[in-house]
C-alpha positions as CSV (number, residue, x, y, z in Angstrom):
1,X,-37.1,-105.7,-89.8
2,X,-33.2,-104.9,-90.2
3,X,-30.3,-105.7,-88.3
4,X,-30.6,-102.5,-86.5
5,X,-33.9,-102.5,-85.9
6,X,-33.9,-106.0,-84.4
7,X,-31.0,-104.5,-82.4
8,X,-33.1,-102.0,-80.7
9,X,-35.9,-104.2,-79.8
10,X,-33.9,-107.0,-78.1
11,X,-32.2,-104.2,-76.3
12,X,-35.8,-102.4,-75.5
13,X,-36.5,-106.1,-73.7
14,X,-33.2,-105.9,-71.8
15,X,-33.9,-102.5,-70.7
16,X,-37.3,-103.2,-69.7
17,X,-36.0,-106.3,-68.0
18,X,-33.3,-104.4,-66.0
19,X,-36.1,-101.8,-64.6
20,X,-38.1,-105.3,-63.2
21,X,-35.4,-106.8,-61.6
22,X,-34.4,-103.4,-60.1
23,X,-37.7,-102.6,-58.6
24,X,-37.7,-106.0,-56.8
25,X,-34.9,-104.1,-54.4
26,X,-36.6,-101.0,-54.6
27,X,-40.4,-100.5,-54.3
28,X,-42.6,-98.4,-54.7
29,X,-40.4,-96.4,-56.9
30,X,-41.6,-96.9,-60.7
31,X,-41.5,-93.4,-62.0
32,X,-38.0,-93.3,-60.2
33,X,-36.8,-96.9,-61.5
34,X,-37.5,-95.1,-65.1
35,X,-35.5,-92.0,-64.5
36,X,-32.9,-93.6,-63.5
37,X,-33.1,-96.3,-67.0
38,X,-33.6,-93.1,-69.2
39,X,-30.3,-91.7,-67.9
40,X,-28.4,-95.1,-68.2
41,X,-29.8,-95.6,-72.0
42,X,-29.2,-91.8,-72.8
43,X,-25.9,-92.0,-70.9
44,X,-26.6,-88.9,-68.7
45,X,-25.6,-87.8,-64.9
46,X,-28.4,-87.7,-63.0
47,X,-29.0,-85.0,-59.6
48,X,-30.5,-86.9,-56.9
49,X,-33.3,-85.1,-54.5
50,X,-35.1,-87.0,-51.2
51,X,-34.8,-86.8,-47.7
52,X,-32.4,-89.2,-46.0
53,X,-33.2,-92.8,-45.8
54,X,-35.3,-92.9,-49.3
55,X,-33.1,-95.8,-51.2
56,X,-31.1,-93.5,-53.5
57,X,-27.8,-95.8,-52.2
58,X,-30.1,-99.1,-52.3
59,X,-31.3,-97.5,-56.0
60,X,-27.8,-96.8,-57.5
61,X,-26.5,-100.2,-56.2
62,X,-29.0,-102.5,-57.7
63,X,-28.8,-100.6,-61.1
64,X,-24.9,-101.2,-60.8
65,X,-25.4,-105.3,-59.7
66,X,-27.9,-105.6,-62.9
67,X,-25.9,-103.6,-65.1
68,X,-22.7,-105.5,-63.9
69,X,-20.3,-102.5,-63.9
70,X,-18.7,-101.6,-60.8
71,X,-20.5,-99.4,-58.0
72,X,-18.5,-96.9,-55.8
73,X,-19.4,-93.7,-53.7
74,X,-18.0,-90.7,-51.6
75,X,-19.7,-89.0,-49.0
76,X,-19.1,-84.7,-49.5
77,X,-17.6,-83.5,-46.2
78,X,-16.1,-79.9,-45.5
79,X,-12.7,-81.1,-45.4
80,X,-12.5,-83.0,-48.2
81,X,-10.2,-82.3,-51.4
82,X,-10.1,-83.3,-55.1
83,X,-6.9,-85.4,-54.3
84,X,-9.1,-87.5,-51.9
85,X,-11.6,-88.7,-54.8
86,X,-8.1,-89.9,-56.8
87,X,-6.2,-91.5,-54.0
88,X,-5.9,-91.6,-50.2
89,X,-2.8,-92.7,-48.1
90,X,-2.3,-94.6,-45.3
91,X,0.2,-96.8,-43.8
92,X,0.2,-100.1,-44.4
93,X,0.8,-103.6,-42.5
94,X,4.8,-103.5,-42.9
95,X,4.5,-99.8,-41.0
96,X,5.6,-97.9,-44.1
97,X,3.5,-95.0,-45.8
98,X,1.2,-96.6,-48.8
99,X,-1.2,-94.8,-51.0
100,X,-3.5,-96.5,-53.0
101,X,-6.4,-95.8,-55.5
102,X,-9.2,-93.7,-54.9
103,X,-12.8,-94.4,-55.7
104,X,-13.2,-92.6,-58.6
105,X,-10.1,-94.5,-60.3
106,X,-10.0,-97.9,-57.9
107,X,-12.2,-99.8,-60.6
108,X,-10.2,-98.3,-63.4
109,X,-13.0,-98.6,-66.7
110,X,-15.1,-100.8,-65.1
111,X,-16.4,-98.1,-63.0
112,X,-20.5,-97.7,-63.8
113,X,-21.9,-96.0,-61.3
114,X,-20.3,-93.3,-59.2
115,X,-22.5,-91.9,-56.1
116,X,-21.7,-88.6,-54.9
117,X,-23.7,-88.1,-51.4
118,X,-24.2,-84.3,-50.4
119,X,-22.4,-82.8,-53.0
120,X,-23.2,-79.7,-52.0
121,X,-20.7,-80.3,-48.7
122,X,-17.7,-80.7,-50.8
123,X,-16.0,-77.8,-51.3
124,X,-15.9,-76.3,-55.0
125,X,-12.7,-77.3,-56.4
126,X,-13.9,-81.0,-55.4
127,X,-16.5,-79.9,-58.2
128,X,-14.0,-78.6,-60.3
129,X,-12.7,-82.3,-60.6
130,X,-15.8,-84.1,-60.8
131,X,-17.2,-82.1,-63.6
132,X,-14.5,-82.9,-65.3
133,X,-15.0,-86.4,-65.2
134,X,-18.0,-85.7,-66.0
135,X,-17.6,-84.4,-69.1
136,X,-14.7,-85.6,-70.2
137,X,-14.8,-89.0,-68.7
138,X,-11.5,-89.4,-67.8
139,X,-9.2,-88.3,-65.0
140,X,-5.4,-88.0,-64.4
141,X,-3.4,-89.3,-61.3
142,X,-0.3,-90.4,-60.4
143,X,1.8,-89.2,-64.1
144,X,-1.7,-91.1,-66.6
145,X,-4.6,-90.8,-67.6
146,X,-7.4,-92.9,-66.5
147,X,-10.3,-93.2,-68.6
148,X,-13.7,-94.2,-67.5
149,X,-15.3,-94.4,-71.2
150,X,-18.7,-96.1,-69.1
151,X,-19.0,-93.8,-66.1
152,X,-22.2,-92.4,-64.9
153,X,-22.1,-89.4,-61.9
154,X,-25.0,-89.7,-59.5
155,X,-25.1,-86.8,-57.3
156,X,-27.6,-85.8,-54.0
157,X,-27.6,-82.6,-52.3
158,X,-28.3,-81.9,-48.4
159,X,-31.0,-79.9,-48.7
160,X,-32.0,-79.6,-44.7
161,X,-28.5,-78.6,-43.1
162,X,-27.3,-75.3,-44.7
163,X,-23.9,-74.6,-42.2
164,X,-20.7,-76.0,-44.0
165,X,-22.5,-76.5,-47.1
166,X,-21.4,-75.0,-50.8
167,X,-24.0,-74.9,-53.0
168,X,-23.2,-76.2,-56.8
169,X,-23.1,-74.0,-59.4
170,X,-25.9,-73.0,-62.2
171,X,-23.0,-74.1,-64.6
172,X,-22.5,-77.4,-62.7
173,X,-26.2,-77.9,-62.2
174,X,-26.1,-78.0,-66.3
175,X,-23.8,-80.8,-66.5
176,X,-26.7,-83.3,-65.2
177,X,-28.9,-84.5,-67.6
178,X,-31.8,-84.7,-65.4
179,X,-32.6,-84.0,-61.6
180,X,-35.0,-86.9,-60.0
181,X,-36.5,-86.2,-57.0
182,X,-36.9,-89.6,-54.5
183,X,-40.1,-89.5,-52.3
184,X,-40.7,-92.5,-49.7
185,X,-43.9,-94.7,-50.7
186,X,-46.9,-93.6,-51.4
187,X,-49.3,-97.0,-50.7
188,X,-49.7,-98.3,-46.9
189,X,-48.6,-101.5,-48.1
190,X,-45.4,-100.5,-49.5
191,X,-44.6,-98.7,-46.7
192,X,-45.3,-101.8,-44.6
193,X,-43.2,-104.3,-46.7
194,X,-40.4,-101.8,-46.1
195,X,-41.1,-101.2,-42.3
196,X,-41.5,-105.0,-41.2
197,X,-40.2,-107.5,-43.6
198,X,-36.9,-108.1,-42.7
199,X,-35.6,-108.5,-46.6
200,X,-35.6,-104.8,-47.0
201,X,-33.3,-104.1,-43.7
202,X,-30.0,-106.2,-45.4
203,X,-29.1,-104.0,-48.3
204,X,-25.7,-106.1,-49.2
205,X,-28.2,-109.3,-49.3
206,X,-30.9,-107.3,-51.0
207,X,-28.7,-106.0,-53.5
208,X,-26.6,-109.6,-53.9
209,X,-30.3,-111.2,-54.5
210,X,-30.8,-109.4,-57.9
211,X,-29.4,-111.0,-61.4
212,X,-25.8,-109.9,-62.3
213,X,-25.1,-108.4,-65.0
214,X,-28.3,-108.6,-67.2
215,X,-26.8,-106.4,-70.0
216,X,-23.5,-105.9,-71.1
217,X,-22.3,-102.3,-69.5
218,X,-19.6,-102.3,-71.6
219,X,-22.2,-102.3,-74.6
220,X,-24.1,-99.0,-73.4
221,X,-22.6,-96.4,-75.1
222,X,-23.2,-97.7,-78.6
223,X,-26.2,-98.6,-77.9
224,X,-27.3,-95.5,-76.7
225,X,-25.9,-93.7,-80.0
226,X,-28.3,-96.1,-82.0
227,X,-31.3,-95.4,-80.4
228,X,-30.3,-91.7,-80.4
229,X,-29.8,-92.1,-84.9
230,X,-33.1,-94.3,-85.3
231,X,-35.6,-92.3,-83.0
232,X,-37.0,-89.6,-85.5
233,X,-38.0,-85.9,-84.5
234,X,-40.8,-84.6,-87.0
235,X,-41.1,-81.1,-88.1
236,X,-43.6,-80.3,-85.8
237,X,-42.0,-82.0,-82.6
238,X,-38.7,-79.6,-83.4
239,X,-40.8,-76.6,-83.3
240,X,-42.7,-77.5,-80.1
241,X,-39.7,-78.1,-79.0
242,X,-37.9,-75.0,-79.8
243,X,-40.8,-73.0,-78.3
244,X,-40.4,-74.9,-75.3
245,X,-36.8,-73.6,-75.2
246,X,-37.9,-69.8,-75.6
247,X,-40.3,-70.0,-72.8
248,X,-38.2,-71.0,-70.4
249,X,-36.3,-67.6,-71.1
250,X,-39.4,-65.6,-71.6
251,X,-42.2,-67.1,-69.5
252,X,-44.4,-64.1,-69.5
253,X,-44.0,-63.9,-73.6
254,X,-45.9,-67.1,-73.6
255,X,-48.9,-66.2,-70.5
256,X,-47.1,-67.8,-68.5
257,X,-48.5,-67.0,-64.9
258,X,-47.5,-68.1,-61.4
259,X,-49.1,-67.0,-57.7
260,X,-47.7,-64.5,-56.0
261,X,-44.9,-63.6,-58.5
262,X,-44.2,-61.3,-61.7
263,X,-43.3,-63.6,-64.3
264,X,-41.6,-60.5,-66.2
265,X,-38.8,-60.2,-63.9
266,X,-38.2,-64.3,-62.6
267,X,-35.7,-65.1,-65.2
268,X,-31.7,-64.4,-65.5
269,X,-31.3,-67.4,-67.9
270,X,-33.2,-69.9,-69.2
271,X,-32.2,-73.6,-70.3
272,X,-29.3,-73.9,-71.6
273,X,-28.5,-75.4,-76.1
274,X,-26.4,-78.1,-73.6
275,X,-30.1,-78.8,-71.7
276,X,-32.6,-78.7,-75.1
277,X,-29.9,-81.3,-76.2
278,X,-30.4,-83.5,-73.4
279,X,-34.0,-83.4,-73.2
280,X,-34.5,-84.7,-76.4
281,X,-31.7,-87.4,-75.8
282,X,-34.2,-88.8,-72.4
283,X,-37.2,-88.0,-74.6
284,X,-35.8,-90.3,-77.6
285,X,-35.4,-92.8,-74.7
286,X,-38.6,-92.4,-73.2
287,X,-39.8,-93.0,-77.3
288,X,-37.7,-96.4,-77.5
289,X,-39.0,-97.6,-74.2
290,X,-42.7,-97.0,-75.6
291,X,-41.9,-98.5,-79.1
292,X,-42.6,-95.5,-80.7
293,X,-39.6,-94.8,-83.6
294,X,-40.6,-91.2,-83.0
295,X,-40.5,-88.4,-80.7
296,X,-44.4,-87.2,-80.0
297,X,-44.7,-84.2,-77.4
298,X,-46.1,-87.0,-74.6
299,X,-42.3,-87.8,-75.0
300,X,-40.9,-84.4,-74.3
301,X,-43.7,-83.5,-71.6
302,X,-42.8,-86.6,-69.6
303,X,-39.4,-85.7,-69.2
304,X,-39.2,-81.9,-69.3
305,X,-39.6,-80.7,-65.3
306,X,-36.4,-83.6,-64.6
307,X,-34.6,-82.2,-67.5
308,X,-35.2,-78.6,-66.9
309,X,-36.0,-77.4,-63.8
310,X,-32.4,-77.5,-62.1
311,X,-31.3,-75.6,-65.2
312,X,-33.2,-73.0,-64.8
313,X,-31.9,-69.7,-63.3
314,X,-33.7,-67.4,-61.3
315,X,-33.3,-63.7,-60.5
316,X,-31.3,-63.4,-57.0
317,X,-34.5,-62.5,-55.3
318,X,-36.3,-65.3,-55.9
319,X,-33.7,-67.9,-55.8
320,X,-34.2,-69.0,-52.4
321,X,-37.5,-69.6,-53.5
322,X,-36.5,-72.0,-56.4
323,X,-38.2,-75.3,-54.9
324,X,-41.4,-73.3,-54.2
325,X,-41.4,-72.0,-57.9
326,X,-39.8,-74.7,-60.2
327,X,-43.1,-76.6,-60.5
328,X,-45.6,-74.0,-61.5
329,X,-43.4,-72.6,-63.7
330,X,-42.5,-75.8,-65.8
331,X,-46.6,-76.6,-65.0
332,X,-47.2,-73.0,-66.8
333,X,-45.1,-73.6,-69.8
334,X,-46.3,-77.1,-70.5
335,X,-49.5,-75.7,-70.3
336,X,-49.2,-72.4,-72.4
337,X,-46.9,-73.7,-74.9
338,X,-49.4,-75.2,-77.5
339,X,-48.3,-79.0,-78.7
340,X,-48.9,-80.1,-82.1
């Protein structure tokens, strides 16, 4: 085994470790848990989908306590502005006008984890800003530039309320690397753990009970890029892959069928180069986390409704319809498009 190699695998324990202590905050939740460490190892922002009152805040926080970067959130509201995310003012105890840092530069490059709550409330040049964090990972405010080389951009959308709401671009939608959707518990006894033991209503002591800082966050980014160079795609997978790509553009090319709709006229667009890209980056992930060194279509499959199905854009018509349609559809082309 190589240097590298040895690299990886200590870092495939530290991962796995981090999803453990995690899910000792945060039950019932494995397949979420996961998401979540795929997009923190492939260094992707990650769209948020429950009801209120799932955990998403309880989630985010233990991944920042274990990852020991720094945690901070904003809550979308109607009225609020992209100068609001960089700094607020106030006056202070001497009586006199102050302003101060904002949460998305307050931590400076320690910043981790960055919650946005009900995006879709903010207005859209408040997602003018954000996606250019996003991307760029770095921000400017009072005459500099503030990097955050380690940020990650959680985002959830209010999905029951639609007054006062602005609904996030197809092009913003593309920016996240996968969309996880956050159900409450599915077993009786989880549901009663959370319910009556009195450990899960103290989020600040359930949080401050986890291990600080198991990795290095700081350390992230490079070793993303590593597992990205040593997990190998095979002819094959790049094919099945690239087939995937054309049926989510031409659905009905492929027999793709879904109840109740012509397939023929769904699409506008399908994924986008920026989307196939990410896929593979959580499906090399999902590899490294398996200790495969390769990508086999169980890899891609795994990930591809989280990494696609926000992407995906609908004719007008049936766009109000997207939740109802999303899963056959990505069902259909996983099951029409043949795998080697």
């Amino acid at each position: 085994m190589d240097r590298s190699d040895a690299l990886l695998t200590d870092w495939r324990q530290r991962a796995l470790a981090v999803e453990a202590e995690v899910a000792k905050a945060v039950i019932g939740q494995a397949r979420v848990i996961r998401r979540v460490n795929l997009a923190v190892f492939a260094r992707g922002h990650v769209l948020l989908q429950g009801d209120v009152g799932v955990g998403k805040t309880t989630l985010l926080r233990a991944f920042a306590q274990v990852l020991g970067g720094d945690f901070a959130r904003t809550e979308g509201t109607i009225d609020l502005m992209p100068n609001d995310l960089i700094y607020y003012t106030h006056i202070g105890s001497d009586g006199r006008p102050a302003v101060d840092p904002g949460p998305l530069i307050r931590h400076g490059e320690d910043l981790s984890i960055f919650f946005f709550n009900e995006i879709n409330r903010a207005r859209p040049q408040v997602h003018s800003l954000l996606l250019r964090a996003m991307a760029e990972r770095s921000v400017s405010a009072f005459n500099r530039e503030y990097r955050l080389p380690h940020l990650l951009v959680f985002a959830d959308r209010n999905r029951v309320e639609r007054e006062e709401t602005f609904e996030i671009s197809s092009a913003a939608r593309d920016r996240f690397m996968l969309e996880v959707t956050i159900d409450p518990p599915a077993t009786a006894e989880d549901r009663r753990r959370l319910m009556f033991d009195p450990r899960y209503h103290d989020t600040d002591r359930l949080v401050g009970e986890l291990q600080p800082a198991m990795v290095a966050h700081q350390d992230l980014n490079a070793v993303a890029e590593q597992v990205q160079r040593s997990i190998e795609t095979s002819e094959a997978l790049q094919s099945y892959a690239l087939a995937l790509w054309q049926a989510t553009a031409a659905p009905a090319d492929f027999g793709v069928r879904v109840s109740g709709l012509d397939v023929s006229t769904l699409m506008l667009a399908g994924a986008s180069p920026r989307g196939m890209s990410m896929l593979l980056r959580a499906a090399r992930v999902n590899a490294w986390l398996q200790e495969r060194a390769f990508v086999t279509p169980e890899d891609v499959q795994a990930v591809f409704a989280d990494a696609i199905a926000h992407r995906l854009v609908y004719q007008p018509v049936y766009e109000m319809r997207r939740h109802d349609i999303s899963g056959p559809l990505i069902a259909g082309i996983l099951n029409q498009v043949a795998a080697p």
